[in-house]
C-alpha positions as CSV (number, residue, x, y, z in Angstrom):
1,X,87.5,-58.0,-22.7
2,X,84.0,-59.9,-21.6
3,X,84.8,-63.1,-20.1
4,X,80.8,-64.5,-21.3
5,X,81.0,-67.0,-24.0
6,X,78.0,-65.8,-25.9
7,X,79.5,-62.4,-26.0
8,X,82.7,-64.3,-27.4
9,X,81.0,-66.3,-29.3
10,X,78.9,-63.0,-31.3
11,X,82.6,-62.0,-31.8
12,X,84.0,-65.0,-33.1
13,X,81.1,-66.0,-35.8
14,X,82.3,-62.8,-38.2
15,X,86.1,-63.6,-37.4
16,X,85.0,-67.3,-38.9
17,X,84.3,-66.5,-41.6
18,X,88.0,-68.4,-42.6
19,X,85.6,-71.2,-41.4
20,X,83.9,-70.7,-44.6
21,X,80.7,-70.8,-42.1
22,X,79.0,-67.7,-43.0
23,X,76.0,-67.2,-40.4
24,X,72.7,-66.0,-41.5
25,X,71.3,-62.7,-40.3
26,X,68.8,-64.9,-38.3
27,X,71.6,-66.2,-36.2
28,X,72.8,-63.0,-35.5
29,X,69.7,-62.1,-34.1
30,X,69.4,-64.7,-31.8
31,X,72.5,-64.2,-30.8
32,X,72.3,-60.9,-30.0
33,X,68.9,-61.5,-28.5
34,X,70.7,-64.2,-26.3
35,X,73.1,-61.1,-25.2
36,X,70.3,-58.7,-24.0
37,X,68.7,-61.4,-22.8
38,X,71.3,-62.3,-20.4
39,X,72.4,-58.5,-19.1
40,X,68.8,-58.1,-18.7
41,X,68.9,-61.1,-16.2
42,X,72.0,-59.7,-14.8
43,X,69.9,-56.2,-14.4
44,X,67.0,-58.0,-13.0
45,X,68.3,-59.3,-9.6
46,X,69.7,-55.7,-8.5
47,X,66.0,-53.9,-9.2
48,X,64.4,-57.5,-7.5
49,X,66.7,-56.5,-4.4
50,X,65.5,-52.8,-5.0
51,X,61.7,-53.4,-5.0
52,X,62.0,-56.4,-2.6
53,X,63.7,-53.6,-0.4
54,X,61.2,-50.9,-0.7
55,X,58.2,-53.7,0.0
56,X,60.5,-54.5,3.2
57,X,60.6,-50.7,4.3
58,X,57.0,-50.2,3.8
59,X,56.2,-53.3,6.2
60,X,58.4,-52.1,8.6
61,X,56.8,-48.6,8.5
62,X,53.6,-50.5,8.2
63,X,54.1,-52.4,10.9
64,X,55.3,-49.6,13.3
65,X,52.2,-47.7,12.8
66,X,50.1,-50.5,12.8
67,X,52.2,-51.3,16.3
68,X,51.3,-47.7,17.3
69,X,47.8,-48.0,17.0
70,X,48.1,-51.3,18.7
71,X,49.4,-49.6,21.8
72,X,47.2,-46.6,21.5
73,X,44.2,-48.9,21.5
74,X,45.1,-51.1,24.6
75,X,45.9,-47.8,26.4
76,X,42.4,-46.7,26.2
77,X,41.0,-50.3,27.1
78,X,43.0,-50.3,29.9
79,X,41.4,-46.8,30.5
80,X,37.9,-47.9,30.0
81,X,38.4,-51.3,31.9
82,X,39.9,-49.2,34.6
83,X,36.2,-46.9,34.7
84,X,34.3,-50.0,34.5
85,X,35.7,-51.1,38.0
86,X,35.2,-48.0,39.6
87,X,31.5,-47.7,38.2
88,X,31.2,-51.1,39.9
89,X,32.6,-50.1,42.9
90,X,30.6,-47.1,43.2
91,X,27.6,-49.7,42.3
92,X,28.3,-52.3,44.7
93,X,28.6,-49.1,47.2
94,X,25.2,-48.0,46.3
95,X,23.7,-51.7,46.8
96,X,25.5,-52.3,50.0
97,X,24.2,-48.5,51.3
98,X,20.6,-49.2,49.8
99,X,20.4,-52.5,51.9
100,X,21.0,-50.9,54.8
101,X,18.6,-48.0,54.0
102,X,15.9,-50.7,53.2
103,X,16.6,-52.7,57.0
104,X,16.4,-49.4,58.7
105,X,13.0,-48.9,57.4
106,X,11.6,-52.4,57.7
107,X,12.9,-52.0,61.6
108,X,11.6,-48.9,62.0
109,X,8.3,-49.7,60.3
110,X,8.3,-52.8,62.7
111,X,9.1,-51.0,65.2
112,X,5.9,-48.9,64.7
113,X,4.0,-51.5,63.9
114,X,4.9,-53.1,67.4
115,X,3.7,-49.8,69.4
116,X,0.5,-49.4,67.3
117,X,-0.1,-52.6,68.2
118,X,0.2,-52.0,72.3
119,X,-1.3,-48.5,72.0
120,X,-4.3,-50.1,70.1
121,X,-5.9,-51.9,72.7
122,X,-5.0,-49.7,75.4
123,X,-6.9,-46.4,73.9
124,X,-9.9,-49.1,73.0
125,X,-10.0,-50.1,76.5
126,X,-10.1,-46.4,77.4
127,X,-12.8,-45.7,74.7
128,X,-15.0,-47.9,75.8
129,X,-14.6,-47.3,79.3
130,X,-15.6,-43.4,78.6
131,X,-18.5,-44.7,76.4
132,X,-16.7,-43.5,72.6
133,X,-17.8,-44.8,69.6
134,X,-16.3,-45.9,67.7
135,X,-13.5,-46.9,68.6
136,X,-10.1,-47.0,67.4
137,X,-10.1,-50.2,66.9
138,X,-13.3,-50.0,64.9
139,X,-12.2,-47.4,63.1
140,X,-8.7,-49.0,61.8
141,X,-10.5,-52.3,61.2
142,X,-14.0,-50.9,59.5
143,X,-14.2,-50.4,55.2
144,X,-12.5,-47.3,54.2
145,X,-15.4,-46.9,51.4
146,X,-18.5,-47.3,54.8
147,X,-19.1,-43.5,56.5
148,X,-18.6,-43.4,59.8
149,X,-22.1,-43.9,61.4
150,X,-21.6,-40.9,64.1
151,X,-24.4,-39.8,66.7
152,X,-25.6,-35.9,66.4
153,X,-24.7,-35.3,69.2
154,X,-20.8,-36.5,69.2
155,X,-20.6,-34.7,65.4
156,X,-18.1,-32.2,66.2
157,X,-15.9,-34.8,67.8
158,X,-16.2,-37.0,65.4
159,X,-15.5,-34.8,62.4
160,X,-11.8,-34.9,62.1
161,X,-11.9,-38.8,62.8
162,X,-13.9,-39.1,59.9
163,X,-12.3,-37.1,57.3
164,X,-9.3,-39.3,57.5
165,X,-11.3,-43.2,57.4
166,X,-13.0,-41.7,53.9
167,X,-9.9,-40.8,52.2
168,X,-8.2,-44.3,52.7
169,X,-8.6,-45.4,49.7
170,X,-6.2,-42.4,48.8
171,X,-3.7,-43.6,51.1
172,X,-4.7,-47.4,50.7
173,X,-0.8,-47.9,50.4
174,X,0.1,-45.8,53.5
175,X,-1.4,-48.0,55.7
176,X,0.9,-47.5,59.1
177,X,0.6,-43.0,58.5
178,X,-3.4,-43.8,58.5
179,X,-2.6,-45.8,61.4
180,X,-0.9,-43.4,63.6
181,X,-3.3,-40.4,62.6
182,X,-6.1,-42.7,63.5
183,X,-4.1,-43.5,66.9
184,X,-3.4,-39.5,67.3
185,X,-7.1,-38.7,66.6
186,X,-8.0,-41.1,69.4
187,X,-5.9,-39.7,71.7
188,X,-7.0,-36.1,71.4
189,X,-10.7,-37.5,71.9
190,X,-9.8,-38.9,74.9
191,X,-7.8,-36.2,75.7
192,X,-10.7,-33.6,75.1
193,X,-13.0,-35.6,76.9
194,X,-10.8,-35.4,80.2
């Protein structure tokens, strides 16, 4: 019925015994070892193909999940590289509107700069023609830290002029506002003195 020779062959060592060849127990051993042996490797292959299956399934599965966090992950990079150029938009927005904010002032600070500087001498002229002292020149040009040096006479008048020459070293860094209450101080003197 078995077409393997060793299987055969463990049959056919009793049926010898016509032989007069009379194997030892030992033999029979091995040869029966040699038997399990071989269905053993015949048994082998099919659980090989089992397990080398079930390894295959789990890297599959593996693999799809692993695929799936893949694409989960590049879908919020894309997200996040997609906020990053609108933060630099906005940004560049912000820069371009800040310029502009910056050249409005520095115009408009030249500007006033460019009108103190032609209503200056015109209200010095004025105030020296009407006999004021000091000046408005004096007065934007003299120490901030010096008093005003102010007849007893002219005291009143002088007053409001002076409050705002000693507190310049408050507003050492708002020069041009110093400048035009200075200008505006002047010109209510002269206009009082009309």
């Amino acid at each position: 019925m078995s077409t393997h020779p060793e299987h055969e062959s463990a049959h056919a060592a009793p049926e010898g015994e016509d032989d007069n060849q009379v194997p030892s127990r030992a033999d029979l051993i091995r040869q029966k070892l040699k038997i399990v042996a071989h269905y053993a490797l015949l048994g082998f292959a099919p659980v090989v193909a089992v397990i080398a299956l079930v390894v295959a399934v789990v890297a599959v599965t593996g693999n799809r999940a692993g695929r799936t966090q893949f694409d989960e992950m590049t879908a919020k990079l894309e997200e996040v590289k997609v906020g990053l150029a609108a933060s630099k938009n906005e940004m560049e927005n912000l820069k371009i509107i800040v310029a502009r904010q910056k050249a409005q002032l520095e115009e408009e600070q030249k500007r006033q700069d460019e009108l103190i500087a032609k209503i200056v001498p015109n209200v010095t002229k004025l105030q020296v023609k009407m006999k004021i002292s000091p000046t408005l020149d004096e007065q934007l040009h003299q120490p901030a830290s010096a008093p005003v040096a102010v007849p007893a006479a002219d005291a009143p008048a002088h007053a409001a002029s002076a409050a705002p020459a000693t507190s310049a070293p408050a507003a050492a860094g708002k020069q041009p506002p110093q400048k035009l209450q200075a200008i505006k101080e002047a010109i209510e003197k002269f206009n009082s003195k009309k």
